[in-house]
C-alpha positions as CSV (number, residue, x, y, z in Angstrom):
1,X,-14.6,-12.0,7.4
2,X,-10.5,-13.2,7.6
3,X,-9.0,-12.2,4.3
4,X,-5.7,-14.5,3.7
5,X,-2.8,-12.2,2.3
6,X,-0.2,-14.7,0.6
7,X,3.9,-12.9,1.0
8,X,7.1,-14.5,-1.2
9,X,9.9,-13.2,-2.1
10,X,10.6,-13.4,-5.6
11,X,14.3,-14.0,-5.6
12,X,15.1,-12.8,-9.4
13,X,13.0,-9.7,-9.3
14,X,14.5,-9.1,-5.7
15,X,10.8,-8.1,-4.3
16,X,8.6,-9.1,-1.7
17,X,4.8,-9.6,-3.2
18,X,1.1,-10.2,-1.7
19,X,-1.9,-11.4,-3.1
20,X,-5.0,-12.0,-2.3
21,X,-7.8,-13.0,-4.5
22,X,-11.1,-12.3,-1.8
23,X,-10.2,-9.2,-1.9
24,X,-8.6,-8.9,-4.8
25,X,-4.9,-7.4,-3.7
26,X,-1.8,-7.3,-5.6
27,X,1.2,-5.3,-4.4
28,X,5.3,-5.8,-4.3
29,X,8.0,-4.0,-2.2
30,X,11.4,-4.5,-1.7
31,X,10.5,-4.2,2.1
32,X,8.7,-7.3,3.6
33,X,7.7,-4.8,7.1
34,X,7.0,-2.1,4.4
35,X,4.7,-4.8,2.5
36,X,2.3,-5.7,5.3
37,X,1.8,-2.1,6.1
38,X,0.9,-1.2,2.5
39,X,-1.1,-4.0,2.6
40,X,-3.7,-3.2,5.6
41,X,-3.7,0.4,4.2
42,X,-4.6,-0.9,0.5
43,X,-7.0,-4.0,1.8
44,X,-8.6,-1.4,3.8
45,X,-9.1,1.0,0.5
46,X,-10.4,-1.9,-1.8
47,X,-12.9,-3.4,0.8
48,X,-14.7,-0.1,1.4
49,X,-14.2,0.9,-2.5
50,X,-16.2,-3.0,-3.1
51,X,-18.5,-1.8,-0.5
52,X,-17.7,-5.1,1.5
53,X,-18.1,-3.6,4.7
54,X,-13.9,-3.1,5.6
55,X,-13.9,-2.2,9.0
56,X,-14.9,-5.8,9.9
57,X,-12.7,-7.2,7.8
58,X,-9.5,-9.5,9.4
59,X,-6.3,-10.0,7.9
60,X,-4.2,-12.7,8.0
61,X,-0.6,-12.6,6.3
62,X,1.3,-15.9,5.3
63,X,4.7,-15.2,4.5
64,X,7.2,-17.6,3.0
65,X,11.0,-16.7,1.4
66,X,12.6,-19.7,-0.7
67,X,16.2,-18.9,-1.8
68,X,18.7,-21.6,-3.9
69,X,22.2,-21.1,-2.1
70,X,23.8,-23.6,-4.0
């Protein structure tokens, strides 16, 4: 099963987050690189802790940063 991990940047916090609600998944870092790599580690974690079978489990990140500069 593909899992769809949502990234933005929250500009007045100053954080990268991810959701997810299939699995469910909610982190933040101030790392986007850091973020994705938290995130296969904790998907991983949650899938096996729900007992929905992990290992089979595909990822599939979306990332999007929207900044006002004027």
């Amino acid at each position: 099963m593909e899992h769809l991990i949502k990234i933005n940047w929250d500009e007045e916090a100053r954080v990268w987050y991810a959701v997810c609600d299939s699995i469910p998944l909610a982190l933040e870092s101030n790392s986007f690189d850091a973020l994705i790599e938290r995130a296969k580690v904790t998907a991983l974690e949650v899938l096996e802790l729900n007992d929905k079978n992990g290992i089979s489990a595909q990822l599939c990140f979306e990332g999007r940063r929207r900044e006002h500069i004027a």
